[in-house]
C-alpha positions as CSV (number, residue, x, y, z in Angstrom):
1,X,-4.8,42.2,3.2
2,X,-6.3,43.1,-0.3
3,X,-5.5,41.5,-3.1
4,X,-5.7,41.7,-7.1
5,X,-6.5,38.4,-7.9
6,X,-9.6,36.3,-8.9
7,X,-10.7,33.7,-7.6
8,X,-13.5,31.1,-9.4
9,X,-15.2,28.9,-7.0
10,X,-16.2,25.3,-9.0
11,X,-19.5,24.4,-6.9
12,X,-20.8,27.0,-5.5
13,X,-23.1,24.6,-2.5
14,X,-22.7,25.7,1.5
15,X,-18.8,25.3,2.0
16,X,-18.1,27.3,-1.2
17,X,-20.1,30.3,-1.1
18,X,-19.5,30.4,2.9
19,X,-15.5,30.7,1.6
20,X,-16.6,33.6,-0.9
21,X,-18.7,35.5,1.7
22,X,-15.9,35.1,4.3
23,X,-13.0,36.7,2.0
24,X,-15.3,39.6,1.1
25,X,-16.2,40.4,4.2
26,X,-12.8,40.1,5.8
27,X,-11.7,42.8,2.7
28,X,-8.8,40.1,0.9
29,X,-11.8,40.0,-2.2
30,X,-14.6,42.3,-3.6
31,X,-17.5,40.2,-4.6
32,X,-16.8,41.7,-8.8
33,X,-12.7,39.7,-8.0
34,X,-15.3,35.6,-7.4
35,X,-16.4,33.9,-9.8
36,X,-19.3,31.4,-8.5
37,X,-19.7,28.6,-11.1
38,X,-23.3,26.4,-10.3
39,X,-25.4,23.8,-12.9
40,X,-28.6,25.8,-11.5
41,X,-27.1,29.5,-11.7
42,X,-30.8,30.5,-10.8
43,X,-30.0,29.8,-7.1
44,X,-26.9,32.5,-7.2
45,X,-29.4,35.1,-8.6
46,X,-28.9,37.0,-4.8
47,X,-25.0,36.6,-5.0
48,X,-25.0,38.3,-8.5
49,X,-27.2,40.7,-7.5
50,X,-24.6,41.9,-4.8
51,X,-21.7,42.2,-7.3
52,X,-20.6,38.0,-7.8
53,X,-19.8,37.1,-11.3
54,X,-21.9,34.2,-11.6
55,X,-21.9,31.4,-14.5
56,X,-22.6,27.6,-15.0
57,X,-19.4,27.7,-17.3
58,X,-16.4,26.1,-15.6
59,X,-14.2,26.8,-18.2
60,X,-15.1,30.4,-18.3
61,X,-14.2,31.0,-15.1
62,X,-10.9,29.1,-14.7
63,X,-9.8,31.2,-17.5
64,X,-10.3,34.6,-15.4
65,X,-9.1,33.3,-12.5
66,X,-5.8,32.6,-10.8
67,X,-6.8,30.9,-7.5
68,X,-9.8,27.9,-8.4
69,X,-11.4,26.3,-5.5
70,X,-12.9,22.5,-6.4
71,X,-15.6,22.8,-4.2
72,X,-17.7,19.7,-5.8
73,X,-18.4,16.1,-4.5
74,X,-15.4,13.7,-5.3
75,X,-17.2,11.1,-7.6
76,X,-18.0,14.7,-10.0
77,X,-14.4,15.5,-9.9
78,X,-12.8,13.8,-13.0
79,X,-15.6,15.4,-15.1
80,X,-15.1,18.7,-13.8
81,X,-11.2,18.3,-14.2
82,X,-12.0,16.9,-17.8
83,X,-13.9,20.3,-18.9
84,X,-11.8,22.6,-17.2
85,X,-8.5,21.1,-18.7
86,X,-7.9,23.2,-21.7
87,X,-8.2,26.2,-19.8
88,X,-6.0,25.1,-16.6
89,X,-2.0,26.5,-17.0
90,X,0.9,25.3,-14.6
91,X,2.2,29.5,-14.7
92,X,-1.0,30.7,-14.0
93,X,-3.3,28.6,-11.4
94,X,-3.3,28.2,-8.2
95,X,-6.0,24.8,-7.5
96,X,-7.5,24.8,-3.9
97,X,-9.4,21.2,-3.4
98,X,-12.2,20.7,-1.0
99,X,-13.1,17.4,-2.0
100,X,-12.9,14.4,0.2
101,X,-10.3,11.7,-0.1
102,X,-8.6,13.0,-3.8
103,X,-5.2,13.6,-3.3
104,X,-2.9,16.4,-5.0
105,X,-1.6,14.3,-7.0
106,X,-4.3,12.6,-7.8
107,X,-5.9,16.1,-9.8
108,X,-2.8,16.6,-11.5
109,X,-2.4,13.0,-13.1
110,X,-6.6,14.0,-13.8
111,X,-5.5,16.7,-15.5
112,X,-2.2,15.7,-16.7
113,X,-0.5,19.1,-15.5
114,X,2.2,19.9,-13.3
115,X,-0.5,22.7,-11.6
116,X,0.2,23.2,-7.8
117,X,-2.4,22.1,-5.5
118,X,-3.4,22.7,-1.9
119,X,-6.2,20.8,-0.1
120,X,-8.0,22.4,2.3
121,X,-11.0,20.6,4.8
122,X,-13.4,23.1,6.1
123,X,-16.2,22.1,8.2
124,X,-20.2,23.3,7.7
125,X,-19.1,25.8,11.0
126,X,-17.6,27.9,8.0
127,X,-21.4,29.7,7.3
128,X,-20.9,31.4,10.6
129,X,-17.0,31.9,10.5
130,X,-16.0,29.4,13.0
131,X,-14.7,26.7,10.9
132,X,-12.0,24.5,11.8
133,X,-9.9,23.9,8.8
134,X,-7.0,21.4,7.9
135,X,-4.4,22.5,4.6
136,X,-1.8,20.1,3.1
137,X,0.2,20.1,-0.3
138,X,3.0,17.8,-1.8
139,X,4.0,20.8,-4.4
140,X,2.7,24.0,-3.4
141,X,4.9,26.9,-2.5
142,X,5.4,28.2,1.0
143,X,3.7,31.5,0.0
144,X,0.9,29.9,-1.6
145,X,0.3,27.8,1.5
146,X,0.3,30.9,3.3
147,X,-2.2,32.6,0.8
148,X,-4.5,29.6,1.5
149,X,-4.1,29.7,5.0
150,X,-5.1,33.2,4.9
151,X,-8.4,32.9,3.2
152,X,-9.5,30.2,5.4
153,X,-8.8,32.1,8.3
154,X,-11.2,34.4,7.6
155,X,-13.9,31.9,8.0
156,X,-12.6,29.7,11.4
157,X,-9.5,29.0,12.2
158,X,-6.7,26.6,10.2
159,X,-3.8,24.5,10.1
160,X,-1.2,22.9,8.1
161,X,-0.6,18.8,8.0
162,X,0.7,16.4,6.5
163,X,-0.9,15.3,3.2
164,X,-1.4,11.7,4.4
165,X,-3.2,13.0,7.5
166,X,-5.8,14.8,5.0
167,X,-8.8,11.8,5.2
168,X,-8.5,11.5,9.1
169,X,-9.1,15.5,9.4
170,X,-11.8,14.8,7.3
171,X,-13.5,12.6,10.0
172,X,-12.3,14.1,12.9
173,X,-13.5,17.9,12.0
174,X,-15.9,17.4,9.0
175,X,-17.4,14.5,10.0
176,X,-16.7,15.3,13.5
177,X,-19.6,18.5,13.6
178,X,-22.0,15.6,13.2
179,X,-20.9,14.0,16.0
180,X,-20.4,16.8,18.6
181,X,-23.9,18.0,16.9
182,X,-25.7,14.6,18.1
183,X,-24.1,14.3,21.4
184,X,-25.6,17.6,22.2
185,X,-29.2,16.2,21.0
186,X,-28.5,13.4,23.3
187,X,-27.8,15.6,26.4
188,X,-30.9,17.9,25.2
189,X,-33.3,14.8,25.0
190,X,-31.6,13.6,28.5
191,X,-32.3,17.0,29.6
192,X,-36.2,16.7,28.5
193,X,-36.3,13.2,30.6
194,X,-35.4,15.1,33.3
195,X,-38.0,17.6,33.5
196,X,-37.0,20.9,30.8
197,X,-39.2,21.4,27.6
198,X,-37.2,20.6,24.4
199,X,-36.3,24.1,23.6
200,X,-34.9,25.4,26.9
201,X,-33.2,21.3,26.8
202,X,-31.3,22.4,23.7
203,X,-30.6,25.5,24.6
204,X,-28.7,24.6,27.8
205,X,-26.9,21.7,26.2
206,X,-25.2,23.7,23.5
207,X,-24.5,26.7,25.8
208,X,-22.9,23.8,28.1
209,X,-21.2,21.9,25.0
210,X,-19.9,25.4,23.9
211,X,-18.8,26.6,26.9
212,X,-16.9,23.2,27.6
213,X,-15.4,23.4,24.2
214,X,-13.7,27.2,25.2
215,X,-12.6,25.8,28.1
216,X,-10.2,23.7,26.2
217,X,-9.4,26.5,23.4
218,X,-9.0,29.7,25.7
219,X,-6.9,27.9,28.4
220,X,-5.1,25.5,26.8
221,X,-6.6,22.8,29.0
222,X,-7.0,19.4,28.6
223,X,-10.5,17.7,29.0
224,X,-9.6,15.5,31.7
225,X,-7.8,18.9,33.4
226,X,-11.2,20.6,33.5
227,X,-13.2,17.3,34.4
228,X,-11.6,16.8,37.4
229,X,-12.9,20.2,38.4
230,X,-16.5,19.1,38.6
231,X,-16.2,15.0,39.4
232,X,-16.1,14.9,43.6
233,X,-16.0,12.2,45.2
234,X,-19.7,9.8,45.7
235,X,-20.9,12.9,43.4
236,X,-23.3,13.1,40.8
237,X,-20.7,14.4,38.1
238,X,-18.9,11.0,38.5
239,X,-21.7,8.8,38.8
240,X,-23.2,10.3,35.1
241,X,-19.8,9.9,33.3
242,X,-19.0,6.3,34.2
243,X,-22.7,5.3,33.5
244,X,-21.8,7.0,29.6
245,X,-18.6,4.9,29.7
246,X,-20.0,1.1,31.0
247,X,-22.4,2.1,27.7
248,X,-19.5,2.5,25.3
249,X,-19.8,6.5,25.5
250,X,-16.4,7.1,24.8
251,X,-15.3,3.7,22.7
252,X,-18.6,4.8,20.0
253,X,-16.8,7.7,19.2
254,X,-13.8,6.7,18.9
255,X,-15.0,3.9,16.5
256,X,-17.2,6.4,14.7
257,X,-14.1,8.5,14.0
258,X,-12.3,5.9,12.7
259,X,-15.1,4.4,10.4
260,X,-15.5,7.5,8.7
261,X,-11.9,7.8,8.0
262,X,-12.2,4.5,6.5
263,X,-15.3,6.1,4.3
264,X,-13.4,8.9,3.1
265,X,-10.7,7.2,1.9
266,X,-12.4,4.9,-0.2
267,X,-14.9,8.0,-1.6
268,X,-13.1,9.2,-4.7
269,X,-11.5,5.7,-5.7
270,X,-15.2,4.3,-5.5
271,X,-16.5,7.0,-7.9
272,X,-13.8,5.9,-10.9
Protein backbone atom coordinates (compact mmCIF):
# COMPACT_ATOMS: atom_id res chain seq x y z
CA UNK A 1 0.00 0.00 0.00
CA UNK A 2 2.09 3.01 -1.28
CA UNK A 3 0.95 6.24 -1.18
CA UNK A 4 1.62 9.93 -2.53
CA UNK A 5 1.14 11.78 0.32
CA UNK A 6 3.23 13.56 3.04
CA UNK A 7 3.00 13.23 6.17
CA UNK A 8 4.71 15.97 8.98
CA UNK A 9 5.17 14.55 12.29
CA UNK A 10 4.81 17.67 15.07
CA UNK A 11 7.18 16.14 17.94
CA UNK A 12 9.28 13.95 16.67
CA UNK A 13 10.14 12.07 20.64
CA UNK A 14 9.76 7.94 20.88
CA UNK A 15 5.99 7.38 19.79
CA UNK A 16 6.53 9.72 16.69
CA UNK A 17 9.56 8.69 15.07
CA UNK A 18 8.63 4.92 16.03
CA UNK A 19 5.28 5.80 13.65
CA UNK A 20 7.67 7.23 10.89
CA UNK A 21 10.13 4.22 10.92
CA UNK A 22 7.08 1.87 10.94
CA UNK A 23 5.32 3.29 7.64
CA UNK A 24 8.71 3.28 5.81
CA UNK A 25 9.52 0.14 6.52
CA UNK A 26 6.14 -1.44 5.91
CA UNK A 27 6.56 0.62 2.16
CA UNK A 28 3.03 3.01 2.66
CA UNK A 29 5.98 6.14 2.95
CA UNK A 30 9.58 6.76 1.78
CA UNK A 31 11.52 8.54 4.35
CA UNK A 32 11.91 11.94 1.50
CA UNK A 33 7.30 11.71 1.76
CA UNK A 34 7.98 12.64 6.51
CA UNK A 35 8.53 15.57 7.64
CA UNK A 36 10.03 15.26 11.43
CA UNK A 37 9.46 18.63 13.10
CA UNK A 38 11.84 18.79 16.76
CA UNK A 39 12.92 22.27 18.92
CA UNK A 40 16.52 20.40 19.03
CA UNK A 41 16.69 19.20 15.18
CA UNK A 42 20.36 18.23 16.17
CA UNK A 43 18.98 14.92 17.65
CA UNK A 44 17.20 14.02 14.01
CA UNK A 45 20.70 14.53 12.39
CA UNK A 46 20.65 10.30 11.76
CA UNK A 47 16.90 10.45 10.47
CA UNK A 48 17.99 13.16 7.84
CA UNK A 49 20.83 11.57 6.98
CA UNK A 50 18.68 8.47 5.80
CA UNK A 51 16.45 10.66 3.58
CA UNK A 52 13.75 12.50 6.53
CA UNK A 53 13.08 16.07 5.87
CA UNK A 54 13.88 17.35 9.04
CA UNK A 55 12.92 20.99 10.54
CA UNK A 56 12.20 22.81 13.86
CA UNK A 57 9.52 24.81 11.69
CA UNK A 58 5.97 23.65 12.39
CA UNK A 59 4.48 25.71 10.00
CA UNK A 60 6.77 24.59 7.33
CA UNK A 61 5.90 21.36 7.50
CA UNK A 62 2.04 21.49 7.86
CA UNK A 63 2.26 23.41 4.69
CA UNK A 64 3.81 20.33 2.69
CA UNK A 65 1.90 17.94 4.30
CA UNK A 66 -1.56 16.45 4.00
CA UNK A 67 -1.66 13.98 7.01
CA UNK A 68 -0.05 15.95 10.48
CA UNK A 69 0.46 13.85 13.44
CA UNK A 70 0.38 15.96 17.01
CA UNK A 71 2.75 13.95 18.59
CA UNK A 72 3.59 16.60 21.60
CA UNK A 73 2.67 16.64 25.34
CA UNK A 74 -1.02 18.00 25.89
CA UNK A 75 -0.12 21.14 28.08
CA UNK A 76 2.25 22.23 24.57
CA UNK A 77 -0.70 21.68 22.42
CA UNK A 78 -2.47 25.14 22.24
CA UNK A 79 0.87 26.69 21.39
CA UNK A 80 1.61 24.28 18.73
CA UNK A 81 -2.07 24.65 17.34
CA UNK A 82 -1.55 28.54 17.73
CA UNK A 83 1.68 28.52 15.23
CA UNK A 84 0.53 26.12 12.99
CA UNK A 85 -2.91 27.84 12.41
CA UNK A 86 -2.30 29.95 9.36
CA UNK A 87 -1.01 27.11 7.56
CA UNK A 88 -3.82 24.38 8.61
CA UNK A 89 -6.81 24.19 5.65
CA UNK A 90 -10.16 22.21 6.28
CA UNK A 91 -9.67 20.81 2.14
CA UNK A 92 -6.33 19.88 2.64
CA UNK A 93 -5.40 18.21 6.24
CA UNK A 94 -5.84 15.38 7.63
CA UNK A 95 -4.87 15.92 11.82
CA UNK A 96 -3.84 12.68 13.59
CA UNK A 97 -3.59 13.46 17.60
CA UNK A 98 -1.52 11.43 19.95
CA UNK A 99 -1.91 13.62 22.85
CA UNK A 100 -3.55 12.45 26.00
CA UNK A 101 -6.91 13.57 27.13
CA UNK A 102 -7.55 16.55 24.15
CA UNK A 103 -10.53 15.75 22.40
CA UNK A 104 -11.33 16.30 18.55
CA UNK A 105 -13.11 18.84 19.17
CA UNK A 106 -11.23 20.27 21.41
CA UNK A 107 -8.16 21.00 18.49
CA UNK A 108 -10.65 22.36 16.21
CA UNK A 109 -12.29 25.05 18.54
CA UNK A 110 -8.00 25.56 19.23
CA UNK A 111 -7.78 26.16 15.99
CA UNK A 112 -11.05 27.52 15.01
CA UNK A 113 -11.33 25.16 11.79
CA UNK A 114 -13.73 22.70 10.78
CA UNK A 115 -10.27 20.26 9.99
CA UNK A 116 -11.08 16.49 10.57
CA UNK A 117 -9.38 14.84 13.35
CA UNK A 118 -8.60 11.34 14.39
CA UNK A 119 -7.05 10.31 17.69
CA UNK A 120 -4.97 7.59 17.86
CA UNK A 121 -3.20 6.04 21.48
CA UNK A 122 -0.17 4.01 20.73
CA UNK A 123 1.73 2.53 23.38
CA UNK A 124 5.98 2.75 23.90
CA UNK A 125 5.59 -1.20 22.30
CA UNK A 126 5.43 0.85 19.00
CA UNK A 127 9.67 1.06 18.78
CA UNK A 128 9.50 -2.66 18.22
CA UNK A 129 6.19 -2.85 16.13
CA UNK A 130 4.04 -4.47 18.64
CA UNK A 131 2.03 -1.62 19.73
CA UNK A 132 -1.45 -1.86 20.82
CA UNK A 133 -3.27 1.07 19.49
CA UNK A 134 -6.89 2.67 20.12
CA UNK A 135 -8.48 5.26 17.05
CA UNK A 136 -11.59 7.34 17.51
CA UNK A 137 -13.16 10.52 15.63
CA UNK A 138 -16.39 12.53 15.92
CA UNK A 139 -15.84 13.97 12.09
CA UNK A 140 -13.51 11.95 10.24
CA UNK A 141 -14.42 10.05 7.12
CA UNK A 142 -14.71 6.33 6.93
CA UNK A 143 -11.76 6.23 4.54
CA UNK A 144 -9.62 8.40 6.53
CA UNK A 145 -10.27 6.23 9.63
CA UNK A 146 -9.22 3.44 7.57
CA UNK A 147 -6.01 5.40 6.30
CA UNK A 148 -5.20 5.81 9.99
CA UNK A 149 -5.82 2.45 10.93
CA UNK A 150 -3.56 1.38 8.31
CA UNK A 151 -0.46 3.29 9.41
CA UNK A 152 -0.85 2.18 12.86
CA UNK A 153 -0.92 -1.24 11.90
CA UNK A 154 2.25 -1.25 10.68
CA UNK A 155 3.59 -0.67 14.04
CA UNK A 156 1.21 -3.21 16.44
CA UNK A 157 -1.95 -3.85 16.08
CA UNK A 158 -5.28 -1.22 16.34
CA UNK A 159 -8.78 -0.60 16.91
CA UNK A 160 -11.59 1.73 16.51
CA UNK A 161 -13.75 3.13 19.77
CA UNK A 162 -15.76 5.32 20.79
CA UNK A 163 -14.38 8.89 21.31
CA UNK A 164 -15.47 8.99 24.92
CA UNK A 165 -13.70 5.70 25.59
CA UNK A 166 -10.32 7.54 24.32
CA UNK A 167 -8.85 8.46 28.21
CA UNK A 168 -9.61 4.92 29.52
CA UNK A 169 -7.43 3.26 26.51
CA UNK A 170 -5.06 5.62 27.53
CA UNK A 171 -4.73 3.88 30.99
CA UNK A 172 -5.49 0.58 30.10
CA UNK A 173 -2.77 0.25 27.09
CA UNK A 174 -0.43 3.39 27.55
CA UNK A 175 -0.33 3.46 30.96
CA UNK A 176 -1.06 -0.16 31.16
CA UNK A 177 2.85 -1.15 29.64
CA UNK A 178 3.90 0.24 33.01
CA UNK A 179 2.01 -1.87 34.81
CA UNK A 180 2.37 -5.24 33.03
CA UNK A 181 6.27 -3.91 32.92
CA UNK A 182 6.44 -3.89 36.94
CA UNK A 183 4.48 -6.94 37.56
CA UNK A 184 7.13 -8.75 35.68
CA UNK A 185 9.92 -6.97 37.90
CA UNK A 186 7.91 -8.18 40.76
CA UNK A 187 7.89 -11.89 39.64
CA UNK A 188 11.73 -11.40 38.54
CA UNK A 189 12.69 -10.09 42.06
CA UNK A 190 10.35 -13.02 43.57
CA UNK A 191 12.23 -15.23 41.29
CA UNK A 192 15.72 -13.90 42.86
CA UNK A 193 14.20 -14.70 46.47
CA UNK A 194 13.87 -17.95 45.37
CA UNK A 195 17.24 -18.85 44.37
CA UNK A 196 17.92 -17.42 40.33
CA UNK A 197 20.45 -14.46 39.80
CA UNK A 198 18.66 -11.28 38.54
CA UNK A 199 19.33 -11.77 34.98
CA UNK A 200 18.23 -15.31 34.37
CA UNK A 201 15.05 -14.00 37.13
CA UNK A 202 14.05 -11.49 34.45
CA UNK A 203 14.60 -13.38 31.72
CA UNK A 204 12.15 -16.15 32.80
CA UNK A 205 9.52 -13.76 34.01
CA UNK A 206 9.10 -12.03 30.70
CA UNK A 207 9.43 -15.25 28.60
CA UNK A 208 6.53 -16.41 31.19
CA UNK A 209 4.50 -12.96 31.04
CA UNK A 210 4.88 -13.21 27.17
CA UNK A 211 4.02 -16.46 26.71
CA UNK A 212 0.85 -16.09 29.05
CA UNK A 213 -0.08 -12.95 27.11
CA UNK A 214 -0.15 -15.27 23.55
CA UNK A 215 -2.00 -17.58 25.18
CA UNK A 216 -4.87 -15.17 25.36
CA UNK A 217 -4.15 -13.60 21.76
CA UNK A 218 -3.46 -16.82 19.59
CA UNK A 219 -6.46 -18.79 21.18
CA UNK A 220 -8.88 -16.58 21.88
CA UNK A 221 -8.79 -17.67 25.51
CA UNK A 222 -9.75 -16.12 28.55
CA UNK A 223 -7.35 -15.78 31.55
CA UNK A 224 -9.23 -17.61 33.91
CA UNK A 225 -9.74 -20.41 30.81
CA UNK A 226 -5.94 -20.97 30.85
CA UNK A 227 -5.55 -20.67 34.70
CA UNK A 228 -7.53 -23.38 35.42
CA UNK A 229 -5.10 -25.37 33.44
CA UNK A 230 -2.27 -25.06 35.93
CA UNK A 231 -4.25 -24.47 39.57
CA UNK A 232 -4.83 -28.40 40.92
CA UNK A 233 -6.18 -28.92 43.70
CA UNK A 234 -3.75 -28.46 47.41
CA UNK A 235 -1.23 -27.28 44.56
CA UNK A 236 1.33 -24.80 44.52
CA UNK A 237 -0.24 -22.78 41.46
CA UNK A 238 -3.33 -22.15 43.81
CA UNK A 239 -1.66 -21.59 46.92
CA UNK A 240 0.64 -18.55 45.03
CA UNK A 241 -2.41 -16.85 43.38
CA UNK A 242 -4.63 -16.54 46.41
CA UNK A 243 -1.65 -15.37 48.53
CA UNK A 244 -1.37 -12.26 45.53
CA UNK A 245 -5.16 -11.83 46.03
CA UNK A 246 -5.53 -11.73 50.26
CA UNK A 247 -2.62 -8.84 49.27
CA UNK A 248 -4.87 -6.81 47.01
CA UNK A 249 -3.01 -8.31 43.76
CA UNK A 250 -5.76 -8.02 41.60
CA UNK A 251 -7.92 -4.94 43.37
CA UNK A 252 -4.24 -2.67 42.93
CA UNK A 253 -4.57 -2.94 39.46
CA UNK A 254 -7.67 -2.50 39.06
CA UNK A 255 -7.50 0.80 41.10
CA UNK A 256 -4.28 1.71 39.35
CA UNK A 257 -6.19 1.55 35.99
CA UNK A 258 -8.70 3.60 37.04
CA UNK A 259 -6.60 6.38 38.75
CA UNK A 260 -4.75 6.98 35.70
CA UNK A 261 -7.88 7.34 33.76
CA UNK A 262 -8.82 9.91 36.19
CA UNK A 263 -5.10 11.52 35.47
CA UNK A 264 -5.60 11.60 31.86
CA UNK A 265 -8.59 13.25 31.77
CA UNK A 266 -7.74 16.08 33.77
CA UNK A 267 -4.07 16.45 31.71
CA UNK A 268 -4.96 18.88 28.89
CA UNK A 269 -7.72 20.92 30.99
CA UNK A 270 -4.89 21.40 33.77
CA UNK A 271 -2.45 22.80 31.19
CA UNK A 272 -4.99 25.83 30.04
Amino acid sequence: METQQHIAILGSGNIGLALAKGLVKAGIFTPQQITLTRRNTAALAPLAADGYNVTANNTEAVTKADIVVLAILPQQLNKLLDEIKPAAMESKHLLISVVSGVSCQDIRNQLGLQVQVIRAMPNTAIAIGHSMTCIATDNASAANVSLVKSLFDTVGVSIQINEELMTSATALCACGIAFFLRSIRAASQGGTEIGFHAHDALKMAAQTAKGAADLLLQLASHPEQEIDKVTSPKGCTIAGLNEMEHNGFSSAMIKGIKLSAEKAGVLYKGSE
